[in-house]
C-alpha positions in Angstrom: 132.2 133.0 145.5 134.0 130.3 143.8 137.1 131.0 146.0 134.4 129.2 148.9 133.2 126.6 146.7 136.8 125.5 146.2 137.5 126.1 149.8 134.3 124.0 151.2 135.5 121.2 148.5 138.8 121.3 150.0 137.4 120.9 153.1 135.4 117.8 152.0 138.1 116.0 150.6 139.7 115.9 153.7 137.5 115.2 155.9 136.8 112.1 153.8 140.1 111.5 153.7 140.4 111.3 157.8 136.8 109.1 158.0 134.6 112.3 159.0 131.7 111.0 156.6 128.6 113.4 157.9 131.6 116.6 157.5 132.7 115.8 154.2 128.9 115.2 153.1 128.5 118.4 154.6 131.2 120.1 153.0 130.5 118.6 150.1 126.9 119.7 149.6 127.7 123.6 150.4 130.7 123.4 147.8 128.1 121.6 145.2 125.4 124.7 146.1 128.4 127.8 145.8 129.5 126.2 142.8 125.7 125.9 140.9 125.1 129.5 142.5 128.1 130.9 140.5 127.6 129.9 137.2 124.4 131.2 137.2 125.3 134.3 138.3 128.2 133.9 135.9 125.8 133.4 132.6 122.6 135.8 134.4 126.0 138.5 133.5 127.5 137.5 130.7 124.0 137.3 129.0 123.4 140.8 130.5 126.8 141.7 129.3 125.7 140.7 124.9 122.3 142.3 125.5 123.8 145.7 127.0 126.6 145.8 124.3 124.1 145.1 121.4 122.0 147.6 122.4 124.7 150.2 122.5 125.5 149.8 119.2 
């Protein structure tokens, strides 16, 4: 997932970079969304990941 965020960012910068303003706004956005969209998911597991290994113990 952060492989597309970094993608769509890629994507944004040039687009801006050739004058494609509503693209790279586009682009922009959806990279802005992936990237939000993984670190929660990142610290929804890595919380899941202290309270299953504190509970094991």
């Amino acid at each position: 997932m952060l492989t597309w965020a970094i993608i769509f960012l890629v994507i944004a910068i040039i687009a801006g970079a050739f004058g494609f303003g509503t693209a790279a706004s586009a682009a922009a956005s959806i990279a802005k969304i992936l990237f939000f969209l993984f670190i929660v998911i990142f610290l929804v597991m890595l919380i899941m990941s202290f309270m299953g290994g504190a509970a094991a113990t």
